[in-house]
C-alpha positions in Angstrom: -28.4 -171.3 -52.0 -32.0 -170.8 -53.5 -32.4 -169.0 -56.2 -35.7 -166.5 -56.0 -37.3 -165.4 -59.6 -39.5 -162.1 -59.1 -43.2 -162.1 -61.1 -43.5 -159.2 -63.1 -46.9 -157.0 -62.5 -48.9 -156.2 -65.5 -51.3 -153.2 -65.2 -54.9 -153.9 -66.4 -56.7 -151.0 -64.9 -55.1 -147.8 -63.5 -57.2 -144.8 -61.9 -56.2 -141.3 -60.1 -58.0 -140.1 -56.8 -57.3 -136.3 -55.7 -58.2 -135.1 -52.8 -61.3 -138.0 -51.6 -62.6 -137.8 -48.1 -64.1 -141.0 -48.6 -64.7 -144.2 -50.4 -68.0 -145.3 -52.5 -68.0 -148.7 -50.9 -66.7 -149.4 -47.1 -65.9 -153.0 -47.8 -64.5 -154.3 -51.4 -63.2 -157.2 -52.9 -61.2 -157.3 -56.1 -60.9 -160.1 -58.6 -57.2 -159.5 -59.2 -54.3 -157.9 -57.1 -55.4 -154.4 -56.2 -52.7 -151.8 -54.4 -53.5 -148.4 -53.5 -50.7 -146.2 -53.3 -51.4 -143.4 -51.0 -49.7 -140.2 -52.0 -51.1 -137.9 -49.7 -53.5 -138.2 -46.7 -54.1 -141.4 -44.8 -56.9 -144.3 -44.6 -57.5 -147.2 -42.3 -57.8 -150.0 -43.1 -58.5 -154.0 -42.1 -57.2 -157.1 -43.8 -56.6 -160.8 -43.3 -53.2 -160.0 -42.5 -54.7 -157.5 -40.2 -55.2 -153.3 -39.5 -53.6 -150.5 -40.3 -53.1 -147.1 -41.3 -51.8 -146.3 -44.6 -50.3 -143.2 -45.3 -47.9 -141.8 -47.9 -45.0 -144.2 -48.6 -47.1 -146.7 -48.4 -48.5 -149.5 -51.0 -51.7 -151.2 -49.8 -52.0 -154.9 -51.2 -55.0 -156.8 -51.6 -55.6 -160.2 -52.6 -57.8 -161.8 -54.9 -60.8 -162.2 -53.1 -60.4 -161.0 -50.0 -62.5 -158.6 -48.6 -60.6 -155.0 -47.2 -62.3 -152.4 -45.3 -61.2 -149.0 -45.6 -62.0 -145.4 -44.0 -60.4 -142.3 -44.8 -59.2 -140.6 -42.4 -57.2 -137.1 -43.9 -58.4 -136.5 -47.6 -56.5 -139.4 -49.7 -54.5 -138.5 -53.3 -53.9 -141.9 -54.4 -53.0 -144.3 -57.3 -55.7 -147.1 -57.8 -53.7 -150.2 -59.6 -55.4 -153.5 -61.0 -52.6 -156.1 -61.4 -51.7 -159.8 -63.0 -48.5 -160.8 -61.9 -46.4 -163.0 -64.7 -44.0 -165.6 -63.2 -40.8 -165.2 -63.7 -37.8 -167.7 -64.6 -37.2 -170.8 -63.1 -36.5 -170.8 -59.4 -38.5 -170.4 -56.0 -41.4 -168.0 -56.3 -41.2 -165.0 -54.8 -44.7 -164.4 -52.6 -46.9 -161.5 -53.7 -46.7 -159.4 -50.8 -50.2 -159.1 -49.1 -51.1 -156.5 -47.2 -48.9 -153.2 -46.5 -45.2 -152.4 -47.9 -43.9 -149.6 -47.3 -40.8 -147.8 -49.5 -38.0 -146.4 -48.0 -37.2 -144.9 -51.2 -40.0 -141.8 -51.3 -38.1 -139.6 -54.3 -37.9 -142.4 -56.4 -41.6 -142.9 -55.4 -42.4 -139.7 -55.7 -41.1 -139.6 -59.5 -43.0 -142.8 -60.7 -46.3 -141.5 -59.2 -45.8 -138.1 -61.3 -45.1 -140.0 -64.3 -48.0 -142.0 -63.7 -50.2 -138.8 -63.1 -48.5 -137.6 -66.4 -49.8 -140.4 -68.4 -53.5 -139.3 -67.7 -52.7 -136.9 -70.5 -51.3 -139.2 -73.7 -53.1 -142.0 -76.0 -54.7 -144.9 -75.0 -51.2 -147.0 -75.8 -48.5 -144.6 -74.5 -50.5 -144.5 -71.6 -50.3 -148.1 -71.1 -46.6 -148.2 -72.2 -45.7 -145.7 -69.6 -47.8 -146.9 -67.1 -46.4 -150.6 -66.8 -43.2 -149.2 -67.0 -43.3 -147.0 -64.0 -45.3 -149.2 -62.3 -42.3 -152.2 -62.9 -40.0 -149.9 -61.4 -42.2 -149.6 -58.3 -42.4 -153.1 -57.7 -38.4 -153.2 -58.5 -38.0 -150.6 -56.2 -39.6 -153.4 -53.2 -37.3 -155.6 -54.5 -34.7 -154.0 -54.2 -35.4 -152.9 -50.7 -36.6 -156.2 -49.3 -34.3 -158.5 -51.4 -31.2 -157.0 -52.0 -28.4 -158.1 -54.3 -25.4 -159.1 -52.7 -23.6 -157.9 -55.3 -25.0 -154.4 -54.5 -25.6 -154.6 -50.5 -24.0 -151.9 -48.6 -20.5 -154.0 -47.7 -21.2 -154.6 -44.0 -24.7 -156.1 -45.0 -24.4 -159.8 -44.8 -25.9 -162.1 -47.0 -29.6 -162.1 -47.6 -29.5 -165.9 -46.4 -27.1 -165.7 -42.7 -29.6 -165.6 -40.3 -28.4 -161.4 -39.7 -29.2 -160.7 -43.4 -33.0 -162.6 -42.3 -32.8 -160.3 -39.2 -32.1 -157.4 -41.3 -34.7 -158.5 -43.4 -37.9 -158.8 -41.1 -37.1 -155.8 -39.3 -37.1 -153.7 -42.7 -40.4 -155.5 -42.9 -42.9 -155.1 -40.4 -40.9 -151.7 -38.8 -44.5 -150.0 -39.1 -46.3 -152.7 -38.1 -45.7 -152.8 -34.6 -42.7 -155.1 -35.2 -41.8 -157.2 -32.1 -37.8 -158.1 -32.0 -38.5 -160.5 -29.5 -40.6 -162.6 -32.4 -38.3 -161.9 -35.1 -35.4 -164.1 -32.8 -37.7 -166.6 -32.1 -38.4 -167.5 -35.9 -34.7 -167.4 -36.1 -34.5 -169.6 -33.3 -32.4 -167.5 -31.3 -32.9 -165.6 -28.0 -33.5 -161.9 -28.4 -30.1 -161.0 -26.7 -28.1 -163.1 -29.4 -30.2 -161.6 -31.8 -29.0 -158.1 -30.8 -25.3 -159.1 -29.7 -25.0 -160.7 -33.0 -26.7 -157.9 -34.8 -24.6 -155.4 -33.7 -21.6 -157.2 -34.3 -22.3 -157.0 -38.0 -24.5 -153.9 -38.2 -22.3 -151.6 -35.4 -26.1 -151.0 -34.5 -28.7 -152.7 -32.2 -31.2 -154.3 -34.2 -33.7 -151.6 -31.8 -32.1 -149.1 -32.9 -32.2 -150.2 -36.2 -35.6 -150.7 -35.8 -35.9 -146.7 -34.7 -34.0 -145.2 -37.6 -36.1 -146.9 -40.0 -39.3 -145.2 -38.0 -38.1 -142.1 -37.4 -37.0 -141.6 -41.0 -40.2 -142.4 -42.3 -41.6 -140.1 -39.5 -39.8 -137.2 -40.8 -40.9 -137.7 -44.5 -44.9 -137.8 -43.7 -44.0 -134.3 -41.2 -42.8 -132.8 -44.1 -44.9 -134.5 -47.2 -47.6 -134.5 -45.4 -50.9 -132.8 -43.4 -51.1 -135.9 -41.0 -51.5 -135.3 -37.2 -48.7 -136.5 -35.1 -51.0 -139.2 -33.6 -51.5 -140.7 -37.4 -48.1 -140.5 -38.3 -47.2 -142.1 -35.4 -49.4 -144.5 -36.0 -48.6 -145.4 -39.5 -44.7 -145.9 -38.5 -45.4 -148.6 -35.6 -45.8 -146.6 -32.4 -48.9 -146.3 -30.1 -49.2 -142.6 -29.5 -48.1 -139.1 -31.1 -46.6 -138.6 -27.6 -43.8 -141.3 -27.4 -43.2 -140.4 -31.2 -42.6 -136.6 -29.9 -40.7 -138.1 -26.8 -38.1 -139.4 -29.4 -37.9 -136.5 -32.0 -37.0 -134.4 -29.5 -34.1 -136.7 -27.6 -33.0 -138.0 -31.3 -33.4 -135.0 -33.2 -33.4 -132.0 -30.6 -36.1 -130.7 -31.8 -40.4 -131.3 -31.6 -42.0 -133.0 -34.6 -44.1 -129.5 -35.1 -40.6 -127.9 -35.0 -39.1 -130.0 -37.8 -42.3 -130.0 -39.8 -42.1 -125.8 -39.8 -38.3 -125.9 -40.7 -38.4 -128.4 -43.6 -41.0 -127.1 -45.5 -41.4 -125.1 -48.3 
């Protein structure tokens, strides 16, 4: 079994954005690892690894290097974070994601970016103190999500190495990004009907309906956290159009997206 070790992210610049409704530069490029994390609002944007939409729950990474183009497109809150990564222990190295993550976790999120909003307000060190912290524990929290301990899976989970705990995995992934099951099998070297036969053996789920869970979860956070249109949030969970994503609220949820987003608010 190979054994991963995780770099550790060191903060070396750290800003706070309220409220922008756009950016100084269109295009950028950063000499060190860059992520914005979007707490409220959206912005497009266009990477090596591709476009997107970013949107709350969401942690932009960009490369050394590499130029990213970005447009807002509702007015953007956001955390701005400059990072060197340390390698870790002896093992094989864990990639720096590039590109967008996004965290299934939002009110453990939610509590690092207020703590990180907090720090605006102490000394130059216990700034920095409680910023690295905070920011460690959001790049724990996408480990945890993306490479979970056995020890501490959910018991019908396989493990991380079976080709269903890979499955798992890539779905988790690239479920906003206009994930394609039928890819995901291939790379597994399977056809997509084993893939889902198999999958639901050990989940009691198909892998697309997996797949949906993961969207429509997300969906129902950026209703309710957010000032988004339905076309954006679809958008920024993996589907084409706000009028499939309604299609589904209302035959998975009984209710309309506009509906849940009046009920669940404050």
């Amino acid at each position: 079994m190979i054994e991963l070790h995780y770099p550790k992210p060191q903060l070396s610049f750290y800003a706070y954005f309220e409220q922008r409704d756009r950016f100084i530069y269109d295009v950028e490029t950063y000499e060190e690892w860059t992520v914005f994390a979007v707490e409220r609002g959206s912005f497009h944007y266009e990477l090596n690894s591709g476009p997107g939409t970013a949107a709350f729950g969401d942690l932009l990474f960009c490369k050394p290097g590499v130029p990213v183009r970005r447009v807002v497109i509702a007015p953007l809150t956001l955390q701005f974070l400059r990072l060197r990564f340390i390698p870790g222990s002896a093992g094989s190295p864990l990639p720096i994601p590039e590109g967008k993550i996004s965290i299934r976790n939002t009110e453990r999120l939610m509590y690092n970016y207020a703590q990180l909003r907090r720090s605006r307000h102490l000394a130059a060190e216990a700034a920095e103190e409680l910023r690295n912290h905070y920011v460690q524990d959001i790049w724990n929290t996408y480990l945890q999500e993306t490479h979970p301990d056995p020890e501490y899976a959910k018991p019908r989970r396989p493990p991380s190495g079976s080709p269903m705990g890979q499955a798992a995995a890539a779905i988790e992934q690239r479920a906003f990004d206009h994930c394609s099951l039928q890819e995901i099998a291939a790379e597994l070297q399977m056809s997509a009907y084993r893939l889902s036969r198999e999958f639901k053996s050990v989940f009691g789920v198909a892998p697309v309906h997996y797949l949906r869970s993961l969207r429509l979860e997300k969906a129902k956070v950026l209703l309710v956290e957010t000032n988004l249109t339905l076309a954006q949030i679809a958008e920024s969970c993996g589907y084409e159009s706000g009028f499939y994503l309604n299609k589904l609220f209302r035959r998975h949820l009984g209710a309309t997206p506009a509906q849940f987003r009046r009920s669940h608010r404050l």
